[in-house]
DSSP file (Angstrom, degrees, kcal/mol; ACC not computed):
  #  RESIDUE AA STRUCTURE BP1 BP2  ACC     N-H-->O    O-->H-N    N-H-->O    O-->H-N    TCO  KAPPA ALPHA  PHI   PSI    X-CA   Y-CA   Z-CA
    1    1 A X    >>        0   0    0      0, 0.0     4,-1.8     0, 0.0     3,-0.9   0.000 360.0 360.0 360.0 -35.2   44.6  -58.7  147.1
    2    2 A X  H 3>  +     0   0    0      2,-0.2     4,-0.8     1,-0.2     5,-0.1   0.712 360.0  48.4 -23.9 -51.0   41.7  -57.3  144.7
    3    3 A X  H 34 S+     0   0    0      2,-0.2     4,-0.4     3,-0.2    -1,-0.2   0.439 104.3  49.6-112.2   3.1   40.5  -55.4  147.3
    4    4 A X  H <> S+     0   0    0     -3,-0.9     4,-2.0     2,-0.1     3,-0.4   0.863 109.3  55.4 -90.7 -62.6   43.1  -53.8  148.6
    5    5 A X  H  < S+     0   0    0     -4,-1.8    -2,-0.2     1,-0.2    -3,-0.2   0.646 112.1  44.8 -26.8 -36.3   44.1  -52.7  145.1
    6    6 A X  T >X S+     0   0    0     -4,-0.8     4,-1.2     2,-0.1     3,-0.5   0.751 104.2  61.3 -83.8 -25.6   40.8  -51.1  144.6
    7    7 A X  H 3> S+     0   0    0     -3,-0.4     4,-0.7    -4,-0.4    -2,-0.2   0.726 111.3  43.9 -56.6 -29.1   40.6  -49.5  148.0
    8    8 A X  H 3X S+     0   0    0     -4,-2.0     4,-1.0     3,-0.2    -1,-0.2   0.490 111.8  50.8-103.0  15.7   43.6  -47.6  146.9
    9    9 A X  H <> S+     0   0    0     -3,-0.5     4,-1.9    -5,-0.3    -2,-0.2   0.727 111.9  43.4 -79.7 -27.6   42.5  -47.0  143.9
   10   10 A X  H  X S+     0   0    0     -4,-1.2     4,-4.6     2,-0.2     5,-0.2   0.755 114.7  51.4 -86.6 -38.6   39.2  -45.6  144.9
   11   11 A X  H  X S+     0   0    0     -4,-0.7     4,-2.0    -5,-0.2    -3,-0.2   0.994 113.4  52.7 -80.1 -60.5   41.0  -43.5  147.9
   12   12 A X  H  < S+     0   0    0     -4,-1.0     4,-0.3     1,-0.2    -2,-0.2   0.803 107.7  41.2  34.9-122.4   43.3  -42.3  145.1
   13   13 A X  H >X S+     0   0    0     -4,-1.9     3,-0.8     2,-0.2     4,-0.7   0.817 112.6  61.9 -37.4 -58.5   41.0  -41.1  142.6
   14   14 A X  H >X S+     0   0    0     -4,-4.6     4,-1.1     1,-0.3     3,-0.8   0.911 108.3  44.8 -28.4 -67.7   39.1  -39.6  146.0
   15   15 A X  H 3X S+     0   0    0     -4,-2.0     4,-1.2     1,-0.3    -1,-0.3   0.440 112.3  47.2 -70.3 -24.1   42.3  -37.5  146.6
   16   16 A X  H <4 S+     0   0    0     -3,-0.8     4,-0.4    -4,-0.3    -1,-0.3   0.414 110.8  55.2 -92.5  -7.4   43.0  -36.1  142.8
   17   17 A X  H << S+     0   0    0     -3,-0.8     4,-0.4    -4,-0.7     3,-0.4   0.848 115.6  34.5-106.2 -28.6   39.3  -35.2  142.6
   18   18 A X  H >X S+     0   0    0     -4,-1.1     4,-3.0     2,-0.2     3,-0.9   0.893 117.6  59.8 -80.4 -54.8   39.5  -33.0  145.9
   19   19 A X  T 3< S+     0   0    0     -4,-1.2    -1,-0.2     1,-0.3    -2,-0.2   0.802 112.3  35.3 -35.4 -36.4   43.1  -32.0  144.8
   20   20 A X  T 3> S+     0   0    0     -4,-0.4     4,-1.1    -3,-0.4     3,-0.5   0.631 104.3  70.1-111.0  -1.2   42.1  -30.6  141.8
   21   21 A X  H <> S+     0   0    0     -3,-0.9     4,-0.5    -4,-0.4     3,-0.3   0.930 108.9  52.9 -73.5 -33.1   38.4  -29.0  143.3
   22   22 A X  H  < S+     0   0    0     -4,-3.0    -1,-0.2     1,-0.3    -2,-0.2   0.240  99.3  48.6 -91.0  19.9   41.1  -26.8  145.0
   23   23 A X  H  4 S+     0   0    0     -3,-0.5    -1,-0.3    -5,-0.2    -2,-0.2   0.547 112.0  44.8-122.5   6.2   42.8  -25.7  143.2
   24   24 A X  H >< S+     0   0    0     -4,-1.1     3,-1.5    -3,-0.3    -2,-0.2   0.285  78.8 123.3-115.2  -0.5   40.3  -24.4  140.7
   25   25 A X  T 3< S+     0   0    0     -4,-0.5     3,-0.1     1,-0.2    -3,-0.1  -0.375  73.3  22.5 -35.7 141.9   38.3  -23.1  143.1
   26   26 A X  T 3  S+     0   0    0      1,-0.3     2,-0.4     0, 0.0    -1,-0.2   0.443  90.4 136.9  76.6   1.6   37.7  -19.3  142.7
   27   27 A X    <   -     0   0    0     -3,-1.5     2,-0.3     0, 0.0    -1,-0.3  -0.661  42.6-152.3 -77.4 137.3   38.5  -19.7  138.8
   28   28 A X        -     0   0    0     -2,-0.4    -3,-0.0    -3,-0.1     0, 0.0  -0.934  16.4-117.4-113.1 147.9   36.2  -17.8  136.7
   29   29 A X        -     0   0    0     -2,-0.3     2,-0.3    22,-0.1    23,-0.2  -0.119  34.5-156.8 -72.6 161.8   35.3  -18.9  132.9
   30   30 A X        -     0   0    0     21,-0.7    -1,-0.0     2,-0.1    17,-0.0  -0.997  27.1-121.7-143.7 148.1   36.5  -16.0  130.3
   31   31 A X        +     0   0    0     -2,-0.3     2,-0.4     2,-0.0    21,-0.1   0.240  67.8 134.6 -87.7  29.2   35.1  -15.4  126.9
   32   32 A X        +     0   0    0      1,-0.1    -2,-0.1    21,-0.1    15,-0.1  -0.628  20.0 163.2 -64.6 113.4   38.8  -15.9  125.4
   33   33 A X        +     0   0    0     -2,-0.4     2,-0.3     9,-0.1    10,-0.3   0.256  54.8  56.7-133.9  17.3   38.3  -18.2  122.5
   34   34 A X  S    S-     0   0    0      7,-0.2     7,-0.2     8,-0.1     6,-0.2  -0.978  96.1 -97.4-132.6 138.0   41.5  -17.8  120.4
   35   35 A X     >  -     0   0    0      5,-5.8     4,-1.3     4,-0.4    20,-0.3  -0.373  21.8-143.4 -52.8 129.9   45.3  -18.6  122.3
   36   36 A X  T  4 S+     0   0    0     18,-2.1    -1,-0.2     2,-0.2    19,-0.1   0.604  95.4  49.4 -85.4  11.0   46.7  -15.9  123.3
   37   37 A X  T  4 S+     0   0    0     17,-0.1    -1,-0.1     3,-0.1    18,-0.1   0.918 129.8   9.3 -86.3 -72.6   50.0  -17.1  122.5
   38   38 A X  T  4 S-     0   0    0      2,-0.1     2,-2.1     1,-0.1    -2,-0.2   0.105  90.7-118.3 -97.7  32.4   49.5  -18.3  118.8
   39   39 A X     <  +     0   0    0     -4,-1.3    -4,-0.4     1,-0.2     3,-0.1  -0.231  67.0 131.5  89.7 -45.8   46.2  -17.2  117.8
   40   40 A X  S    S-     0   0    0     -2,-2.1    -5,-5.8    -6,-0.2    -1,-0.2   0.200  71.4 -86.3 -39.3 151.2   44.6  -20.7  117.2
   41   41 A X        -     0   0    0     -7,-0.2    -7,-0.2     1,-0.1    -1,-0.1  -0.614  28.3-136.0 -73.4 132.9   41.0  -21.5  118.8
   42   42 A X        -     0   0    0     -2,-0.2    15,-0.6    14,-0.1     4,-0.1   0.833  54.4-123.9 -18.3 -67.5   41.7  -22.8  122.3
   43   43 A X     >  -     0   0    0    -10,-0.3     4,-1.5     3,-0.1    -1,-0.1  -0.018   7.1 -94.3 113.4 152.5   38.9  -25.5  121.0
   44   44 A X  H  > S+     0   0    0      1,-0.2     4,-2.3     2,-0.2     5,-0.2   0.951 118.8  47.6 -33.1 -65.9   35.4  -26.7  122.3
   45   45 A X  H  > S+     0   0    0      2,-0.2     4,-2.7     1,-0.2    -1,-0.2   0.844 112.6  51.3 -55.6 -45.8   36.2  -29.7  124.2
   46   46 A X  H >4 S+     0   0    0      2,-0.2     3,-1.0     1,-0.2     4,-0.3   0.953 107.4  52.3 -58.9 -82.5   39.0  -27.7  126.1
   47   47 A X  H >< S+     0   0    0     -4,-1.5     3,-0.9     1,-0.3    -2,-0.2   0.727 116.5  45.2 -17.5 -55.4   36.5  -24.3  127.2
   48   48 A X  H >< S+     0   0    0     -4,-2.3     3,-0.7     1,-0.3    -1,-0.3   0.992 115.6  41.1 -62.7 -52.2   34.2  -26.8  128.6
   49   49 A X  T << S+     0   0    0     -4,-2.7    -1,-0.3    -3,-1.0    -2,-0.2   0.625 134.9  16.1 -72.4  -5.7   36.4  -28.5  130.1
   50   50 A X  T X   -     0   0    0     -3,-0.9     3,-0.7    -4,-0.3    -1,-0.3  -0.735  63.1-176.7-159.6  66.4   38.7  -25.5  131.5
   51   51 A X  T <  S+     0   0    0     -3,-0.7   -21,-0.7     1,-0.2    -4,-0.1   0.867  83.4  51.0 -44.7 -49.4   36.5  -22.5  131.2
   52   52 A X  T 3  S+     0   0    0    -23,-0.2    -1,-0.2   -21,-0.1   -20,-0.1   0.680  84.4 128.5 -75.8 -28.3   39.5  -20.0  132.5
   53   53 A X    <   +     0   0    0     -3,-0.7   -11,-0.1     1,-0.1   -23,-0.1   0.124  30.1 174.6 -39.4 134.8   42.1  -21.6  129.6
   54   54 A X        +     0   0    0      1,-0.2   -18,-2.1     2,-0.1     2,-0.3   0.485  55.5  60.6-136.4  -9.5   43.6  -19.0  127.7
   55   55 A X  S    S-     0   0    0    -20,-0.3    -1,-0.2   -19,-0.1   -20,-0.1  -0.912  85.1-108.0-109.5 159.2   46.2  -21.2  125.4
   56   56 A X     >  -     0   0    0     -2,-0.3     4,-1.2   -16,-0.1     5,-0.2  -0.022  43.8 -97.0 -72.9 164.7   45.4  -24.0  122.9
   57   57 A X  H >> S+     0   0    0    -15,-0.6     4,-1.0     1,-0.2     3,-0.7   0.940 122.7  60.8 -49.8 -50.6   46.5  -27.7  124.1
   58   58 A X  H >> S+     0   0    0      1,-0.2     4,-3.7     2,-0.2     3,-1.0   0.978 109.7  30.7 -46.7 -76.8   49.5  -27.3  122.2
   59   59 A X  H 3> S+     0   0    0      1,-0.3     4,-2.2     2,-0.2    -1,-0.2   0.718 110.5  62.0 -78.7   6.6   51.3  -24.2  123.8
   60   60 A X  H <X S+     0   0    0     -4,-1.2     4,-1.2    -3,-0.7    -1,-0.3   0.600 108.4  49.6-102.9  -8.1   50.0  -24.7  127.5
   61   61 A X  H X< S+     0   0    0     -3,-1.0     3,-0.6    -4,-1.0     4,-0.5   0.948 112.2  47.3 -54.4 -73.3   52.1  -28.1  126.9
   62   62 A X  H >< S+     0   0    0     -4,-3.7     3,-5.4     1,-0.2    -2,-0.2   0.890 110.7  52.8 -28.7 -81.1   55.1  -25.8  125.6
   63   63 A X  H 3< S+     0   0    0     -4,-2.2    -1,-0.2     1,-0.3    -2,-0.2   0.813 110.3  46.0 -49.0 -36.0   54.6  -23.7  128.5
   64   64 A X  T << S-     0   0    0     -4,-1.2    -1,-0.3    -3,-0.6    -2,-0.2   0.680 112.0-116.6 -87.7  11.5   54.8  -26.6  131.0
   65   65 A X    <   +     0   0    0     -3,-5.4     2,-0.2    -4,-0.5    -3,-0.2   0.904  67.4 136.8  85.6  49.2   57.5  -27.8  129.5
   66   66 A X              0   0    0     -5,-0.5    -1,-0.4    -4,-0.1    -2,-0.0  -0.710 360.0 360.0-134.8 164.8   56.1  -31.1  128.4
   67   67 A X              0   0    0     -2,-0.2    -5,-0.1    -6,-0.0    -6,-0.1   0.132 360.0 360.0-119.5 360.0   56.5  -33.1  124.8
């Protein structure tokens, strides 16, 4: 049962890492390093990880309508 449960784990994973290579395709980084909503820095961790991010963790939550 092990290995069916990791075959769809694996297949998965497979499928969110392609998912998400297309949709950030054609994104370019920006030197924006304060939110443009409330002014706070964006933050390190975030730019690397989201070069094109232009709100802090905080208000790109807000915006998607998440708690």
């Amino acid at each position: 049962m092990g290995d069916i449960i990791d075959r769809a784990n694996l297949e998965t994973d497979a499928w969110t890492a392609e998912r998400i290579r297309q949709t950030t395709k054609g994104q370019t980084p920006n030197d924006i390093s304060d939110c443009v909503v409330c002014g706070e820095p964006i933050g390190e961790k975030r730019k690397q990880a989201l070069p094109w991010a232009v709100r802090c963790i905080n208000c790109q939550t807000a915006k998607e309508g998440k708690k």
